[in-house]
RODO-2510 file (C-alpha; in nm, 4 decimals, decimal comma):
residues 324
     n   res          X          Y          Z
     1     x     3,1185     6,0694     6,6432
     2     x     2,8463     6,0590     6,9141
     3     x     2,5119     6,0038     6,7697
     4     x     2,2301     6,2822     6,9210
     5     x     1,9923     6,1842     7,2060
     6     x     1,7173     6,3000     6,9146
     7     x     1,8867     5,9833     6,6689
     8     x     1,8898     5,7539     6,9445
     9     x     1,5401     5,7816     7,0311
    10     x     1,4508     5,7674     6,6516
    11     x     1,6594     5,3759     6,6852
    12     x     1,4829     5,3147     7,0082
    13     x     1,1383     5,4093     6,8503
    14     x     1,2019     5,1169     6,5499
    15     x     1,3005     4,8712     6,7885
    16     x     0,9729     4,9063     6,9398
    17     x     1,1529     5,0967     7,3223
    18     x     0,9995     5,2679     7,5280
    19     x     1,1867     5,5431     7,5896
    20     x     1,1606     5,9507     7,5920
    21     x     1,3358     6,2375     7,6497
    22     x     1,3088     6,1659     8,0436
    23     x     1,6054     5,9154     7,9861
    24     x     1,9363     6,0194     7,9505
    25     x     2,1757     5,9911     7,7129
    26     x     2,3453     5,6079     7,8568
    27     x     2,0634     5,4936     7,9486
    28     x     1,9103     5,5173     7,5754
    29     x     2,2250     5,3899     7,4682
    30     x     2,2530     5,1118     7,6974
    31     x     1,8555     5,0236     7,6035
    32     x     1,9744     4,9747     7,2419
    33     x     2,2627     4,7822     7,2894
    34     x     2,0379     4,4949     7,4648
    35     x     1,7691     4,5162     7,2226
    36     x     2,0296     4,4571     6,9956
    37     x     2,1909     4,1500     7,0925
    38     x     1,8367     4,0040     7,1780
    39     x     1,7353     3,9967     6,8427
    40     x     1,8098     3,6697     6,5928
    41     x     2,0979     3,7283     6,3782
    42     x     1,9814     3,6733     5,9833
    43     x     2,1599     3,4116     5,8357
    44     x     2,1790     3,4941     5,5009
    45     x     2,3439     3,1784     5,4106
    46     x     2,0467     2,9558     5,4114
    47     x     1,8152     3,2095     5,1752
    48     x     1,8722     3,0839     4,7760
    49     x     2,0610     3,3244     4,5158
    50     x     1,7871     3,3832     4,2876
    51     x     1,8584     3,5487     3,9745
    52     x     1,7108     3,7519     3,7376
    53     x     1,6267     3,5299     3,4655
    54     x     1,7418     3,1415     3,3894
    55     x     1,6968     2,8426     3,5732
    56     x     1,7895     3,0130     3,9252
    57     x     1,5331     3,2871     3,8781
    58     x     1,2206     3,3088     4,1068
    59     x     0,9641     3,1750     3,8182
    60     x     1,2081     2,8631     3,7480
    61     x     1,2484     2,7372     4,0869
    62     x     0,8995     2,8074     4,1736
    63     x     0,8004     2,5956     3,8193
    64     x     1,0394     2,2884     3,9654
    65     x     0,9316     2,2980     4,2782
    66     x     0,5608     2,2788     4,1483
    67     x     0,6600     1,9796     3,9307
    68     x     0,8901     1,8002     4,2084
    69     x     0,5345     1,7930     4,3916
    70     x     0,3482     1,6739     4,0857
    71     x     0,5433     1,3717     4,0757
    72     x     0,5806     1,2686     4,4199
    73     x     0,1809     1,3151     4,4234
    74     x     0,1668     1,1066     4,1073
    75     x     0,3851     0,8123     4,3192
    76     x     0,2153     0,8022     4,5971
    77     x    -0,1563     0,7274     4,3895
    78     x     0,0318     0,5072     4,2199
    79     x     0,1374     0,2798     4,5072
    80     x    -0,1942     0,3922     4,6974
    81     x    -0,3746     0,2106     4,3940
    82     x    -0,4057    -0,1365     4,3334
    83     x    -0,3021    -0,2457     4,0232
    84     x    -0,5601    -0,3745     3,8252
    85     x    -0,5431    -0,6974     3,5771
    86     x    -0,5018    -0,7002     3,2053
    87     x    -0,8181    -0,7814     3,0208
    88     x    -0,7705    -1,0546     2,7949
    89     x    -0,7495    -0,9239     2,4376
    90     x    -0,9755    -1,1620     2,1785
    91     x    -0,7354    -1,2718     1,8858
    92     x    -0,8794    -1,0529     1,5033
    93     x    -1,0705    -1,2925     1,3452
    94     x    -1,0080    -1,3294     0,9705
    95     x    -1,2480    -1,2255     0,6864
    96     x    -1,4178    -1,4864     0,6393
    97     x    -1,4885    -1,5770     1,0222
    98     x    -1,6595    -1,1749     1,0193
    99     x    -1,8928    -1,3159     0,7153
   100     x    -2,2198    -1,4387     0,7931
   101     x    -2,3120    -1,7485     0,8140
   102     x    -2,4964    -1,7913     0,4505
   103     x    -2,1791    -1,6743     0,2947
   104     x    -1,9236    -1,9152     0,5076
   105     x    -2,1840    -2,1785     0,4336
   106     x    -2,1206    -2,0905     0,0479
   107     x    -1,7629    -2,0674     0,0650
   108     x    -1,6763    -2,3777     0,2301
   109     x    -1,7598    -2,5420    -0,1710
   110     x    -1,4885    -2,3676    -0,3576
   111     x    -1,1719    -2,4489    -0,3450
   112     x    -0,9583    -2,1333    -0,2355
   113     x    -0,5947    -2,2171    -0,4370
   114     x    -0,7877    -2,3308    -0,7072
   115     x    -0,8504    -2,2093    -1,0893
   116     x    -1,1599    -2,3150    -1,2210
   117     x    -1,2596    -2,3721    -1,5939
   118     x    -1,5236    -2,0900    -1,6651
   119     x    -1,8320    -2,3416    -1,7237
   120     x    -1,7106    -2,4991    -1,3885
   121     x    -1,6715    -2,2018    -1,2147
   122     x    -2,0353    -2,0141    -1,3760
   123     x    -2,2017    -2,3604    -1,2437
   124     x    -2,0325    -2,2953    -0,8853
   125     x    -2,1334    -1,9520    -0,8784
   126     x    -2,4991    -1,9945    -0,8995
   127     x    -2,5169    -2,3013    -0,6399
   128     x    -2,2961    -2,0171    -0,4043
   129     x    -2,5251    -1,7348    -0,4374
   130     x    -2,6243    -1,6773    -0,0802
   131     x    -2,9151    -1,4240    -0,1676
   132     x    -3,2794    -1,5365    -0,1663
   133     x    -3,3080    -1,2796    -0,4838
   134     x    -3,2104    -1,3537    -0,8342
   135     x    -2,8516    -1,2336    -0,8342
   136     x    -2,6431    -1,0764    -1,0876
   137     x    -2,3359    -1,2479    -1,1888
   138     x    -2,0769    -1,0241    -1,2415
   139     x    -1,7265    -1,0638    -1,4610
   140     x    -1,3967    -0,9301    -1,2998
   141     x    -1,1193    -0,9049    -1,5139
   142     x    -0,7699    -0,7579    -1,4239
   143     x    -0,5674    -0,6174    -1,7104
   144     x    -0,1985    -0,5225    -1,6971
   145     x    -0,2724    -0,1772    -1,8207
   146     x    -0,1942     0,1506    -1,7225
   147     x    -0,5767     0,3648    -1,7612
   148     x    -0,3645     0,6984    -1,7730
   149     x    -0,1831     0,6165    -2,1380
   150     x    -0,4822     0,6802    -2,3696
   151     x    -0,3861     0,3711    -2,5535
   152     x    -0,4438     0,1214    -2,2696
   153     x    -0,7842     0,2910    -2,1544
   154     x    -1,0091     0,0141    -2,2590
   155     x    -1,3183     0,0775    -2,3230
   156     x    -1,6002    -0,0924    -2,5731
   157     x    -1,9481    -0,2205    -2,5564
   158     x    -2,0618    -0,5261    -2,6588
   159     x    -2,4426    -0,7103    -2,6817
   160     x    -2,4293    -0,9969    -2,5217
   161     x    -2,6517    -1,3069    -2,6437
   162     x    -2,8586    -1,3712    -2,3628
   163     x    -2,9037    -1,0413    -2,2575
   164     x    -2,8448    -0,8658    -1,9114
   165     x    -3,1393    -0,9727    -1,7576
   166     x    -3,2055    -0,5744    -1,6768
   167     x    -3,5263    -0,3641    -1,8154
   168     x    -3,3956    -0,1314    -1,9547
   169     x    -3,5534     0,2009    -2,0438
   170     x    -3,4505     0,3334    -2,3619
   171     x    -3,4735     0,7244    -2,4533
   172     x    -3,3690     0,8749    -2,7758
   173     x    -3,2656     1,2459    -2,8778
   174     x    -3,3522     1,3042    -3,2324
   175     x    -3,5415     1,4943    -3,4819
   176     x    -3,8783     1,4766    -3,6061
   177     x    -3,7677     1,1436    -3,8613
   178     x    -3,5676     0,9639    -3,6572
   179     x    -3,8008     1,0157    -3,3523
   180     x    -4,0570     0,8075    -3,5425
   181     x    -3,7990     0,5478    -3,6380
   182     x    -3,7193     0,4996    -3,2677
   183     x    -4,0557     0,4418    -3,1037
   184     x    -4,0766     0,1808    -3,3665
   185     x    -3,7547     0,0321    -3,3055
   186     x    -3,9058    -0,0070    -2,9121
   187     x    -3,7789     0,3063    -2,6985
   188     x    -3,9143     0,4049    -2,4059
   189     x    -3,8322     0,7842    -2,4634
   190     x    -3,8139     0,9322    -2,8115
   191     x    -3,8346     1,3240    -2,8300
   192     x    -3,7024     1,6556    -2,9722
   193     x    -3,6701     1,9500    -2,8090
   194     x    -3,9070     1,8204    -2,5510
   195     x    -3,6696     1,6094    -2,4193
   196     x    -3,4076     1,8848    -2,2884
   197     x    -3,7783     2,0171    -2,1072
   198     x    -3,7643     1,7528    -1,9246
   199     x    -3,4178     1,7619    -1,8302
   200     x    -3,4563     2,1263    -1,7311
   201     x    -3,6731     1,9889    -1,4842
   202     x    -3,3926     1,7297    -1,3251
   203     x    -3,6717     1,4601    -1,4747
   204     x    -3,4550     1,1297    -1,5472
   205     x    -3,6743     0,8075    -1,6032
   206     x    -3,4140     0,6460    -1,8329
   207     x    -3,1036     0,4037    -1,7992
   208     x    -2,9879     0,4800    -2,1843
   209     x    -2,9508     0,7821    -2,3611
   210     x    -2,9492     0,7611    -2,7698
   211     x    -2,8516     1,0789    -2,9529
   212     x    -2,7689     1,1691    -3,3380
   213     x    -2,4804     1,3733    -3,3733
   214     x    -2,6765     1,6916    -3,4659
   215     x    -2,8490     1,6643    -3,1479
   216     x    -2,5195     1,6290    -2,9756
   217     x    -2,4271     1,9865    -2,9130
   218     x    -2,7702     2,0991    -2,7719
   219     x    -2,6470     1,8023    -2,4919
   220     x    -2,3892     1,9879    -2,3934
   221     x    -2,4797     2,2010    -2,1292
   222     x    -2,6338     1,8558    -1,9473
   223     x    -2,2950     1,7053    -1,9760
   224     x    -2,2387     1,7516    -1,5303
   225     x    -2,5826     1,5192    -1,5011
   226     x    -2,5424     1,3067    -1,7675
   227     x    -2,2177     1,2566    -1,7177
   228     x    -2,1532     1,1205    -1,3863
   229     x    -2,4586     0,8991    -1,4019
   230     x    -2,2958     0,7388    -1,7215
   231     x    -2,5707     0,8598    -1,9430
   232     x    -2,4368     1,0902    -2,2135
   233     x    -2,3762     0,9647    -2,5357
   234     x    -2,0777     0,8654    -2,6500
   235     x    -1,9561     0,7495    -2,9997
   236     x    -1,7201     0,4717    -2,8672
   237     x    -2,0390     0,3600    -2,6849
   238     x    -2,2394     0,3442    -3,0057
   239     x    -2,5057     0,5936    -2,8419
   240     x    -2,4367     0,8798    -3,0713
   241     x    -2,5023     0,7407    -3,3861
   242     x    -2,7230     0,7937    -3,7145
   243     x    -2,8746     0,4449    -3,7373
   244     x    -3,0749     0,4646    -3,3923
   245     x    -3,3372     0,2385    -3,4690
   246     x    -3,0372    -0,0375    -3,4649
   247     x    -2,8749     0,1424    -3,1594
   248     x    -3,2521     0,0508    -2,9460
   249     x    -3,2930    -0,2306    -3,0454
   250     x    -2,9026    -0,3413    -2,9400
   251     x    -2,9330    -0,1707    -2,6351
   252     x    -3,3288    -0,3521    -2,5684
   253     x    -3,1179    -0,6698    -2,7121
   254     x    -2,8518    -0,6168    -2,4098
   255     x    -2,6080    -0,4073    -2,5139
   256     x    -2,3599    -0,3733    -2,2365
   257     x    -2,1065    -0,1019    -2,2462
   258     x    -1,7661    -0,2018    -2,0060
   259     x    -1,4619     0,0263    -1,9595
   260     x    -1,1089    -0,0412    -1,7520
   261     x    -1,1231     0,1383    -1,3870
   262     x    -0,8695     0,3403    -1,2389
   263     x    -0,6749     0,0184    -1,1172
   264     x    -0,6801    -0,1566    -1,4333
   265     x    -0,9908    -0,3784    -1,3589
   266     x    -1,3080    -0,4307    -1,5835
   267     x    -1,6236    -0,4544    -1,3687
   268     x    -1,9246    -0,6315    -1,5644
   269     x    -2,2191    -0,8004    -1,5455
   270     x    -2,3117    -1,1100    -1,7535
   271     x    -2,6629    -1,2240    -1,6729
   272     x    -2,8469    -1,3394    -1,3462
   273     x    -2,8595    -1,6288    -1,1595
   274     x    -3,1173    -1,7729    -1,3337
   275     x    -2,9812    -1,7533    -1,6474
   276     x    -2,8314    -2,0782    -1,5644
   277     x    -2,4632    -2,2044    -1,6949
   278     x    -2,5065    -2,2248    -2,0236
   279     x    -2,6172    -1,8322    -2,1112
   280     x    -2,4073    -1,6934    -1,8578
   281     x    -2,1426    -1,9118    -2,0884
   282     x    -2,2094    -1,7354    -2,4046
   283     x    -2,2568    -1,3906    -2,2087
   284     x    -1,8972    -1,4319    -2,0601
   285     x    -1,7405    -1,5708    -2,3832
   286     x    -1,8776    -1,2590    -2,5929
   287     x    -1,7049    -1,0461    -2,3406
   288     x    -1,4299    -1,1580    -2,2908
   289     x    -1,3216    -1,2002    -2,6806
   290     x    -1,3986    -0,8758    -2,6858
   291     x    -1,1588    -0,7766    -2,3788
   292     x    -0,8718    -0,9856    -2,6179
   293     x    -0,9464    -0,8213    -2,9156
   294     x    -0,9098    -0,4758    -2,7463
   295     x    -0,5195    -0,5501    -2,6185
   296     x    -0,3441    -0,2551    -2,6650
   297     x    -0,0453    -0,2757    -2,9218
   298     x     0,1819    -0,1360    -2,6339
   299     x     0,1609    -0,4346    -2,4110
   300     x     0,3787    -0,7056    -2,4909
   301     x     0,3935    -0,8888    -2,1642
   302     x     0,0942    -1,1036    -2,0608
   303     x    -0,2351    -0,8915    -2,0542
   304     x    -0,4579    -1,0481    -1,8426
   305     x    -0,3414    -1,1065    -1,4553
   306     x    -0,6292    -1,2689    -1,3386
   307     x    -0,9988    -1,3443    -1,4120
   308     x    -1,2614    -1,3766    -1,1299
   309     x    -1,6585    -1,4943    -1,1231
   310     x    -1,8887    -1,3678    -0,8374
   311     x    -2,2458    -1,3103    -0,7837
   312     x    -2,3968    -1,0348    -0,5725
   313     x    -2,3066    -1,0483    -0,1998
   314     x    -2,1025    -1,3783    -0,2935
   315     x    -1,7738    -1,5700    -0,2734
   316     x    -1,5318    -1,4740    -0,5887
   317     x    -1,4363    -1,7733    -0,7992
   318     x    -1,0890    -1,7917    -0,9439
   319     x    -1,0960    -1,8783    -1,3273
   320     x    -0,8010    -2,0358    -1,5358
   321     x    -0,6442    -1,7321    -1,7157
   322     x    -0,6429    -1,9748    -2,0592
   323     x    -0,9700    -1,9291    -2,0581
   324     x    -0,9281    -1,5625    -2,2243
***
């Protein structure tokens, strides 16, 4: 069917012709059909299928082509770039090399493999001490105990011949009586109800805390700041106690209170530097028959696993375990 003159010049008007209704009919038609084969044919072959959603959907190629130009970018820097050389890594110097040079000094006289006597090994400890202060000399004794079964939590006190070498300020909780008895007996502190005043106040001048059991239970509410200082009285300590004239002048004496950590090791200290071997001898021999005579019933293997001498900010020193 023969299109209209008034369609054809509607064709000839999107193709841009100029044409109007001057022209006739064949020439409008003869117009078109050059226009038409004059323009490009599409080739629909070379445009890419994209699809709704997936990997051949517009987003997706538009993502890899993004990333296919990341990483030639990324290769060409990378051969644009010279490569640079390795810096030489230092080898990790052991423990002792990180030391300073006081304490390498000291530890170049013991003998590392080696189990020392304990009057040999108290006698090396005080020439090792690489301190300029008087240092404490501390005990470290590892038990084969488990601290969770109440039976193997050791814990004692002991007063210990020569003393600690500490000043120790003594305060005592008691009534009217044993107040008097206890300022006699040589402590620092000895109050009533004045005493918990001072508490009140967050006031604590002391570094042991007597108590008679009566007293006890107007302690209680202190128990969060004693406690975690190590200050409230305890029976097993020998702080709470009737006699406290005796418990001042034990704890003025050097009364030293020692308990197993969470590992199974007792912490202590025996004297200072100065004490010289033969106190810190009777110190360490007090303790540790005490540490023997508090073996659990439980344990039947061995009971120590190892015994160790130090002094502050010093080399350990390994002592024979036959010593115990």
């Amino acid at each position: 069917m023969a299109k209209k003159k008034a369609e054809l010049l509607q064709e000839a008007k999107d193709l841009k012709l100029e044409l109007t209704e001057k022209n006739t009919v064949a020439e409008i038609v003869a117009e078109l059909e050059t226009a038409q084969k004059a323009a490009p044919a599409t080739d629909t072959e070379d445009k890419p299928v994209v699809a709704k959603a997936g990997k051949r959907s517009a987003k997706a190629i538009r993502e890899q082509t993004d990333e296919e130009e990341k990483e030639a970018r990324k290769q060409s820097s990378e051969l644009e770039e010279p490569s640079k050389p390795k810096q030489k890594q230092n080898p990790t110097r052991s423990k002792l090399e990180r030391r300073g040079k006081g304490y390498r000094k000291a530890a170049e006289l013991i003998q590392k493999d080696k189990q020392y006597q304990l009057n040999e090994a108290l006698e090396l400890a005080t020439k090792t001490s690489p301190v300029s202060f008087d240092a404490t000399v501390e005990l470290h004794v590892r038990l084969n105990v488990n601290p969770k079964q109440a039976d193997q939590n050791i814990r004692d006190s002991v007063v210990l011949p020569a003393g600690t070498g500490k000043t120790i300020r003594v305060a005592v909780f008691a009534d009217t009586d044993d107040v008097a008895a206890a300022k006699k007996a040589g402590a620092d502190i000895a109050q009533s109800d004045d005493f918990l005043q001072q508490l009140d106040k967050g006031v604590i001048d002391f570094d042991v805390l007597i108590a008679t059991p009566d007293m006890m239970p107007k302690l209680g509410k202190y128990a969060r700041v004693l406690g975690p200082k190590g200050l409230m009285p305890n029976p097993k300590s020998g702080t709470v106690t009737k006699q406290v004239a005796k418990a001042v002048e034990e704890a003025r004496a050097g009364k030293l209170e020692y308990r197993v950590d969470e590992t199974g090791i007792v912490h202590t200290p025996i004297g200072k530097v100065s004490f010289g071997t033969k106190k810190l001898s009777s110190n360490a021999n007090v303790l540790l028959e005490s540490i023997k005579a508090n073996k659990p019933a439980s344990i039947k293997a061995s009971y120590v696993r190892s015994i160790y001498i130090t002094t502050s900010m010093g080399p350990s020193i390994q002592v024979l375990l036959s010593e115990l």
